[in-house]
C-alpha positions as CSV (number, residue, x, y, z in Angstrom):
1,X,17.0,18.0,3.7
2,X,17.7,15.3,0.9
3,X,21.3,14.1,0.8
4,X,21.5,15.7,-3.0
5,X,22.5,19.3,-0.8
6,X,25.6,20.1,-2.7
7,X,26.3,23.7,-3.7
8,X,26.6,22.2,-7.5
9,X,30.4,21.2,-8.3
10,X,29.6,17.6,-8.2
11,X,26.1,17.5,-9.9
12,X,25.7,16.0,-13.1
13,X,25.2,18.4,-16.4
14,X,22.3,18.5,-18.3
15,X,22.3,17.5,-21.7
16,X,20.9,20.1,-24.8
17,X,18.0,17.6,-25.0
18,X,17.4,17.7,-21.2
19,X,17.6,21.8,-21.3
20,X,14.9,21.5,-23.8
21,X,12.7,18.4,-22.0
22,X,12.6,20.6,-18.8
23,X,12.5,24.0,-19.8
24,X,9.5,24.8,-17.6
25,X,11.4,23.8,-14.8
26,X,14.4,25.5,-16.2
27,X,12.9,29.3,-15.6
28,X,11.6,28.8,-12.2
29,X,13.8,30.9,-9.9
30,X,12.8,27.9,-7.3
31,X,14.3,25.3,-9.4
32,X,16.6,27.2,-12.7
33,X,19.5,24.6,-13.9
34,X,20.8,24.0,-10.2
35,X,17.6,22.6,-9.2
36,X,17.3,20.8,-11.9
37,X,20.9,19.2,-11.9
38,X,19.5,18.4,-8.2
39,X,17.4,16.7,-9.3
40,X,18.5,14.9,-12.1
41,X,21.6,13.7,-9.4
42,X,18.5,12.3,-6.9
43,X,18.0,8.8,-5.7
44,X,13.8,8.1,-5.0
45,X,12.1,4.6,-4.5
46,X,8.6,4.3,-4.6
47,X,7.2,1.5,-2.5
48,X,4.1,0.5,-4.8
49,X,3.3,0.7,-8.4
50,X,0.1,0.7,-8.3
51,X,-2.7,3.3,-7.4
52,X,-0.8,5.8,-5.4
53,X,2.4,4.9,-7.6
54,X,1.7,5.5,-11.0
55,X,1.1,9.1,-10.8
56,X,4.6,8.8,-8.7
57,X,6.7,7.6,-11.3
58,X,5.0,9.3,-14.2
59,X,5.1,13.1,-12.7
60,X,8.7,12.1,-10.9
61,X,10.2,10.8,-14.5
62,X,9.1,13.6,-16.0
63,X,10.6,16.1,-13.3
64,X,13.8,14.4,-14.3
65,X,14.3,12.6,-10.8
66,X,17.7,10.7,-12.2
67,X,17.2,7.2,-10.6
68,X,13.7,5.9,-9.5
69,X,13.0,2.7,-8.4
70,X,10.1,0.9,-8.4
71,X,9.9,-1.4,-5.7
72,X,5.9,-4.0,-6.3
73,X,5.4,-7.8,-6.7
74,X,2.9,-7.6,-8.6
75,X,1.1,-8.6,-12.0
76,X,-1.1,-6.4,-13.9
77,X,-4.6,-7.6,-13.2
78,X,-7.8,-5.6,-15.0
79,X,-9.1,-4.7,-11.6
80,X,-6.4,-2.1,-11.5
81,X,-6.8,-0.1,-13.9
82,X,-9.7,1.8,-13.4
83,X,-7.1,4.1,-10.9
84,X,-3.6,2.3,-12.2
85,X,-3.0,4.6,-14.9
86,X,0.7,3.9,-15.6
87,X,-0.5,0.3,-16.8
88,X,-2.8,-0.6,-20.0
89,X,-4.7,-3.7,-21.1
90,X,-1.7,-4.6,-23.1
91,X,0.2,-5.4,-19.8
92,X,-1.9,-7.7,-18.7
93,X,-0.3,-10.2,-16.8
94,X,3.0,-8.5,-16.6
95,X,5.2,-7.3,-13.7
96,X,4.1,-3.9,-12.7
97,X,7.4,-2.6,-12.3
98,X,8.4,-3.9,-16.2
99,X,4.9,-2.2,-17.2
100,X,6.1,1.2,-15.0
101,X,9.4,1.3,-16.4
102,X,8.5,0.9,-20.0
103,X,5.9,3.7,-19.5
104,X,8.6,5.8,-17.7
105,X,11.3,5.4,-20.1
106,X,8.6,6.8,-22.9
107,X,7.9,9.9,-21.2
108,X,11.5,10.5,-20.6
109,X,14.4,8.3,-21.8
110,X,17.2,10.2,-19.6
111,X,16.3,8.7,-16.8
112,X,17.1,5.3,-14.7
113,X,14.5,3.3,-13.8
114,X,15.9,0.4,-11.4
115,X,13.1,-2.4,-10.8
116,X,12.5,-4.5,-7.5
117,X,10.4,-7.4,-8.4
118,X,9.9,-8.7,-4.5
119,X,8.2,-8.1,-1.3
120,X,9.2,-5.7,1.0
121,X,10.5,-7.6,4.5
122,X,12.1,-7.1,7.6
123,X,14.7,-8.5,6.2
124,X,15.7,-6.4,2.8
125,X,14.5,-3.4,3.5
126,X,17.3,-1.3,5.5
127,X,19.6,-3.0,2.5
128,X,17.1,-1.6,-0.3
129,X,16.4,1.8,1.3
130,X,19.8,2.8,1.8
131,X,20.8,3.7,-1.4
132,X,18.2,6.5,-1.8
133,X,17.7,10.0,-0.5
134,X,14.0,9.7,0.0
135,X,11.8,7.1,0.0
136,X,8.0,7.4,-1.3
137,X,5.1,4.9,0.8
138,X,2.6,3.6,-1.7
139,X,1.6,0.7,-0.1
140,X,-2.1,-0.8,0.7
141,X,-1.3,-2.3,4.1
142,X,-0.2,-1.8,7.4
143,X,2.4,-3.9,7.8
144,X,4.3,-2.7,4.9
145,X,3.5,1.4,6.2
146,X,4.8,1.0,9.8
147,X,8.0,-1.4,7.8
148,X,8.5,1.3,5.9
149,X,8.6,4.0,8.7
150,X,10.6,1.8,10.9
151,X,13.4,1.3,8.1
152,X,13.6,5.5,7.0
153,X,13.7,6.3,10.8
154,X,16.6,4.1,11.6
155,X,18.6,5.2,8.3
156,X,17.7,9.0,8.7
157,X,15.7,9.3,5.7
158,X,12.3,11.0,4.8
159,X,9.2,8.9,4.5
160,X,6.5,10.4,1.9
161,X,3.5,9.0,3.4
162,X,0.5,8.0,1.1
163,X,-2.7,6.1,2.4
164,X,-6.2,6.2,0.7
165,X,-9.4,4.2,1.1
166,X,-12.9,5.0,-0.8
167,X,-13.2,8.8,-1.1
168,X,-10.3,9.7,1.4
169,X,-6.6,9.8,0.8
170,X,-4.0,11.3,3.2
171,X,-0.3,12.6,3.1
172,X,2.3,13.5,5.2
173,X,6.0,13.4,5.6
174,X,7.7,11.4,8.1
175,X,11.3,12.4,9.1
176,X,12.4,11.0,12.2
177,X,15.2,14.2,12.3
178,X,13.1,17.1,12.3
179,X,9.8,15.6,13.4
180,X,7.4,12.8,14.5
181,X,7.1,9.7,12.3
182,X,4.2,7.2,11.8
183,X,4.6,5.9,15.6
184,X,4.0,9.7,17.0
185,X,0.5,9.6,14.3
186,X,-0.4,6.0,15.5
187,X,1.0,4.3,18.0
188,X,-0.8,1.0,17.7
189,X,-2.2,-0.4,14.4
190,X,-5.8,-0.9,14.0
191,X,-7.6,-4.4,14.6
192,X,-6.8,-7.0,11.9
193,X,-10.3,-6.5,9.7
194,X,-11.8,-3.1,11.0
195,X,-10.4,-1.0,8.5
196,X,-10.7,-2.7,4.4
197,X,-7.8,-2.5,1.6
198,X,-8.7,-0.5,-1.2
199,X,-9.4,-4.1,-2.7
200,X,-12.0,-5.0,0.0
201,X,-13.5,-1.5,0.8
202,X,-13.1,0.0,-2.8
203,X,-11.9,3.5,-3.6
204,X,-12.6,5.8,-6.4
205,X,-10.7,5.8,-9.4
206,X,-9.1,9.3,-9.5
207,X,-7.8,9.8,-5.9
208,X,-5.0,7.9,-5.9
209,X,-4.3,10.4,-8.6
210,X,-4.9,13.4,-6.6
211,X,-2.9,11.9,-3.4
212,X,0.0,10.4,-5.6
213,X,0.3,13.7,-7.3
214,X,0.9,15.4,-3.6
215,X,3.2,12.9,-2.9
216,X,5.5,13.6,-5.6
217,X,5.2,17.4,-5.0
218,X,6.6,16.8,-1.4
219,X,9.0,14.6,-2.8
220,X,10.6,17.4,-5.0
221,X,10.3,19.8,-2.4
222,X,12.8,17.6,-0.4
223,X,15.0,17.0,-3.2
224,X,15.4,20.7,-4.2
225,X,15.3,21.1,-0.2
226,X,12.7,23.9,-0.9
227,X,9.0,25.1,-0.2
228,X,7.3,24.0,3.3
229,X,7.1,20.1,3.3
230,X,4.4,18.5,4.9
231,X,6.8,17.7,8.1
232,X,4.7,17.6,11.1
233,X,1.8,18.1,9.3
234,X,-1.4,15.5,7.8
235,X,-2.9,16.9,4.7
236,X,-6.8,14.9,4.2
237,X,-8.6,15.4,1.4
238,X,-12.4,14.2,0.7
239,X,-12.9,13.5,-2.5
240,X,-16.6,13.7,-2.2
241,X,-17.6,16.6,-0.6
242,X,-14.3,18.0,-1.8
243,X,-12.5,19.5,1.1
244,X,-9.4,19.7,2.1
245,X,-8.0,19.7,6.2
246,X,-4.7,20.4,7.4
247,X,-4.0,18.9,10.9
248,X,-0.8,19.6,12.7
249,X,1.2,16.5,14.3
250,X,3.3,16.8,17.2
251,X,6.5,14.4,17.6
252,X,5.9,12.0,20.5
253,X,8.8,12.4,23.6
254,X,7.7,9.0,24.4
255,X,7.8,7.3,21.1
256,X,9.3,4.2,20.8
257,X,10.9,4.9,17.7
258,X,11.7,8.2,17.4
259,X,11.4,9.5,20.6
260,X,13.7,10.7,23.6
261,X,14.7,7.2,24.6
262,X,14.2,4.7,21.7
263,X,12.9,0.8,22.2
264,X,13.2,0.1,18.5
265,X,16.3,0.0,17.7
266,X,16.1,-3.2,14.5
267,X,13.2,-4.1,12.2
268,X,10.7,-6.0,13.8
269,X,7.9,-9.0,12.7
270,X,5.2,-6.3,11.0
271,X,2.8,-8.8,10.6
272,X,3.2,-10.1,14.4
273,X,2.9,-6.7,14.9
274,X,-0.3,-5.8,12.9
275,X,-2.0,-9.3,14.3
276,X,-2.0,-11.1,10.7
277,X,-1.7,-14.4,9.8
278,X,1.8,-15.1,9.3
279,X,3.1,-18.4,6.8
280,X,3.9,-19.7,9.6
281,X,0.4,-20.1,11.5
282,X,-1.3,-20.8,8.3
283,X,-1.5,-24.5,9.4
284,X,-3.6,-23.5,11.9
285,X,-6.2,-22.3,9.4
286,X,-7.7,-25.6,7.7
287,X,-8.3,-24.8,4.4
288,X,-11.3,-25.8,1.5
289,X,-11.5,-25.5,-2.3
290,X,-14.3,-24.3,-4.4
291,X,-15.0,-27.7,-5.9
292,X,-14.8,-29.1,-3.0
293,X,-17.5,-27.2,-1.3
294,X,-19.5,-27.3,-4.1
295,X,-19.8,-30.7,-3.6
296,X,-20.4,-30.5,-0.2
297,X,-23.5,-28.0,-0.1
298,X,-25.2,-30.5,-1.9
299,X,-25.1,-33.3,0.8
300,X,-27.0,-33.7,4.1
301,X,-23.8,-32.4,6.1
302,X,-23.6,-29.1,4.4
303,X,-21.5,-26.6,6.5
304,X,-22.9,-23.5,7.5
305,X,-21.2,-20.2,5.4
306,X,-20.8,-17.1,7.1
307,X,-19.8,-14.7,4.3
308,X,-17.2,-11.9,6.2
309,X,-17.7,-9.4,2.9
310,X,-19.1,-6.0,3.1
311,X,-22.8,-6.1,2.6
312,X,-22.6,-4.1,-0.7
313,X,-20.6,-6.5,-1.8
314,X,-23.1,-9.4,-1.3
315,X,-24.9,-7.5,-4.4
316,X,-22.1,-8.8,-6.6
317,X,-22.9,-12.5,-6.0
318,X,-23.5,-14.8,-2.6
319,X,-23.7,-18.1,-1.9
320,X,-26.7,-20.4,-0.9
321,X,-27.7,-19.9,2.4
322,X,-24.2,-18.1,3.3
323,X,-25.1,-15.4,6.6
324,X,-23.6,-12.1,6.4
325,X,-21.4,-11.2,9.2
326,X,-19.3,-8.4,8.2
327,X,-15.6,-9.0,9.4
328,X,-15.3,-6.4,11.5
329,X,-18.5,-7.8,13.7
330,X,-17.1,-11.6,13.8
331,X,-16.0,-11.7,17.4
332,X,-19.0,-10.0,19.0
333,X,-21.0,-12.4,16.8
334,X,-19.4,-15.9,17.1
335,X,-22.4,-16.9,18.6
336,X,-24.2,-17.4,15.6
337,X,-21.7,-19.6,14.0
338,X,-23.5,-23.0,14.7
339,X,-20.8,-25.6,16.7
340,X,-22.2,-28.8,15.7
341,X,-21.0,-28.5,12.1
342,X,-18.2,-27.4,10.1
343,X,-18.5,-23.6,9.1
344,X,-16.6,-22.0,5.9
345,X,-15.4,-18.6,6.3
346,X,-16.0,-17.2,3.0
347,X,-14.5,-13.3,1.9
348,X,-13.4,-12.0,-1.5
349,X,-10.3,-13.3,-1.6
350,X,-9.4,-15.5,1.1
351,X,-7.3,-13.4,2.9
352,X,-10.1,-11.8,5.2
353,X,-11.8,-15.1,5.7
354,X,-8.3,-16.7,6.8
355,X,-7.3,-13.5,9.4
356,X,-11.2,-14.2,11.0
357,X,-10.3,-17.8,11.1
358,X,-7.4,-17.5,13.1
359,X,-8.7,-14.6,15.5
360,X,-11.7,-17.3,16.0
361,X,-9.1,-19.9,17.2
362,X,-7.3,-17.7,19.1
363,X,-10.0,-16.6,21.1
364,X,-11.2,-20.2,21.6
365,X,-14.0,-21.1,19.4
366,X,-14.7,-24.5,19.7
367,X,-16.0,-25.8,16.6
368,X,-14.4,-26.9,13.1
369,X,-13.9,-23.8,10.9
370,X,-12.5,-24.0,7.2
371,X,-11.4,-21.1,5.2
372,X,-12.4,-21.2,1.3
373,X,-9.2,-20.6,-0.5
374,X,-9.3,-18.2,-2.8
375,X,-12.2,-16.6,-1.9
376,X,-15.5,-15.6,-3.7
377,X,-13.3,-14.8,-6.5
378,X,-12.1,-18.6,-7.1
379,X,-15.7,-19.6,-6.7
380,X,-16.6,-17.7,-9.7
381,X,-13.4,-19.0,-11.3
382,X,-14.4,-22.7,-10.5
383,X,-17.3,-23.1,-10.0
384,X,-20.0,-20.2,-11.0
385,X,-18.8,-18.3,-14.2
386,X,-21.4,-16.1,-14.2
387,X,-20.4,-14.4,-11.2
388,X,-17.6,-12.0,-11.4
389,X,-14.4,-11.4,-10.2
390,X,-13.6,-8.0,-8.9
């Protein structure tokens, strides 16, 4: 149940222009003008403004959830928006959550839009979270999801779960009171590099539509504390074949979270957790420029590239000579990385390449590695203009 669950004396009125903005709301005997005044009084952050959030904040602002905020780091780039469609080419380059809000406050200028322009840590989020009754996972990564989990389960609040990757999207709710939580779903993450980001493995345009758009339905259901909430329950959807499956969850006695006797009792390191490369371990990953190995391919001690990319992806550009060995098949392949010779782990970004790196190290590999910084994209930055960033 949200924490809006007052019989009405204390919610706020609604204005004549209000009545008029949400008269569809208005003669629902599920919402009428209590509902709405619920609503209007409700607290909601959305971790994300990006695929899954932008239908968030658009259907939630115009709903006439009062305060929303918009919790992303990020700039507008023009990869997102073939899916971001709160953003548009003219905010290129601009905080998402400044984009969001300007968007927001056009399709309805009654509500607050309160902006977080950081990344979500161990270390803010039980302070962030806090002041709002339900709190709305739109993140692309695993540290940031089981964060996010951790933090609503230890202040009682509901988690609306979003995840999606290619043609598949899922959603549930996750509230540690009356059910299981992320922990009872998955109690271990998977292997750094087995499962892509939406930015490595792609995903198609309109699902974070479709899956943002459930998301904000479950979140009004908990704010009007109506309907039957996905609690204890995964909804899948395949945007392909275009089928939907419901599977039912069960809360885990023996969960260290949420179960019987609890372990986790305080945030924890999510990327120690996840097996990432933290800032701290960078060091251990030796790093080379685009320039620089430009230059280097060209004399007799040319490293050897192994290019960790999926192999669709080596049909948007590849380097000379590079060998494809998909990131996921790295360790059982380390044998064909040649010892007697530096090798560059190449990926799109440099963030891939880097996590393979380090797994490499820690498992022993003997021989020089370098990661290129910036990945295939700064390559065609720097170096090759004809190839594109994506």
């Amino acid at each position: 149940m949200a924490a809006n669950s007052s019989n009405g004396g204390d919610l706020p009125v609604l204005s004549k222009e209000e009545m008029s903005l949400y008269s569809r709301h208005l003669i629902l005997p599920q919402v009428g003008p209590q509902g709405q005044r619920r609503l209007k009084a409700a607290r909601v952050l959305l971790v994300g403004a990006g695929g899954l959030g932008s239908p968030l904040a658009l259907y939630l602002a115009a709903a006439g959830v009062g305060t929303i905020g918009l919790l992303d780091d990020d700039l507008v780039e023009s990869s997102n928006l073939q899916r971001q469609i709160i953003h548009g080419t003219e905010s290129l380059g601009r905080h998402k959550t400044a984009s969001a809000r300007e968007r927001m406050h056009g399709l309805n200028p009654h509500i607050r839009v309160l902006e977080f322009n950081t990344r979500l840590g161990s270390g803010n989020a039980l302070d962030i979270f806090q002041n709002f009754d339900v709190i709305v996972d739109g993140a692309d990564n695993f540290p940031t999801r089981y964060l996010i989990n951790d933090a609503c389960a230890l202040l009682g609040k509901p988690d609306v779960y979003g995840s999606i990757f290619r043609f598949e999207g899922q959603v549930s709710v996750f509230d540690a009171r009356r059910g299981g939580c992320l922990r009872c779903l998955f109690p271990e993450p998977p292997a750094p590099g087995t499962i892509p980001s939406c930015g490595e493995g792609g995903v198609l345009g309109v699902l974070p539509g479709i899956i943002g758009s459930i998301q904000a339905n479950e979140a009004i259901k908990l704010l009007l504390d109506g309907g039957r909430p996905l609690v204890d329950r995964l909804l899948s959807f395949d945007a392909w074949n275009m089928r939907f499956h419901e599977f039912r969850l069960q809360k885990n006695p023996r969960c260290p979270l949420c179960g019987e006797y609890p372990e986790i009792v305080e945030l924890i390191d999510y990327e120690d957790f996840c097996g990432l490369v933290k800032d701290e371990d960078a060091h251990a990953v030796r790093g080379i420029s685009a320039r620089e190995l430009h230059k280097r391919l060209t004399r007799k001690d040319a490293p050897q590239i192994i290019d960790v990319r999926l192999p669709h992806e080596l049909e948007l550009g590849m380097l000379p000579g590079a060998l494809s060995i998909p990131v996921a098949q790295i360790f059982k392949r380390a044998h064909e990385l040649d010892t007697g010779r530096d090798v560059v782990i190449v990926c799109k970004k440099g963030e891939n390449s880097a996590n393979a790196i380090y797994g490499l190290l820690e498992n022993g590999y003997p021989g020089p590695l370098l990661n290129l910084e910036g990945g295939m994209n700064a390559w065609a930055r720097e170096v090759d203009p004809s190839m594109p960033e994506y």
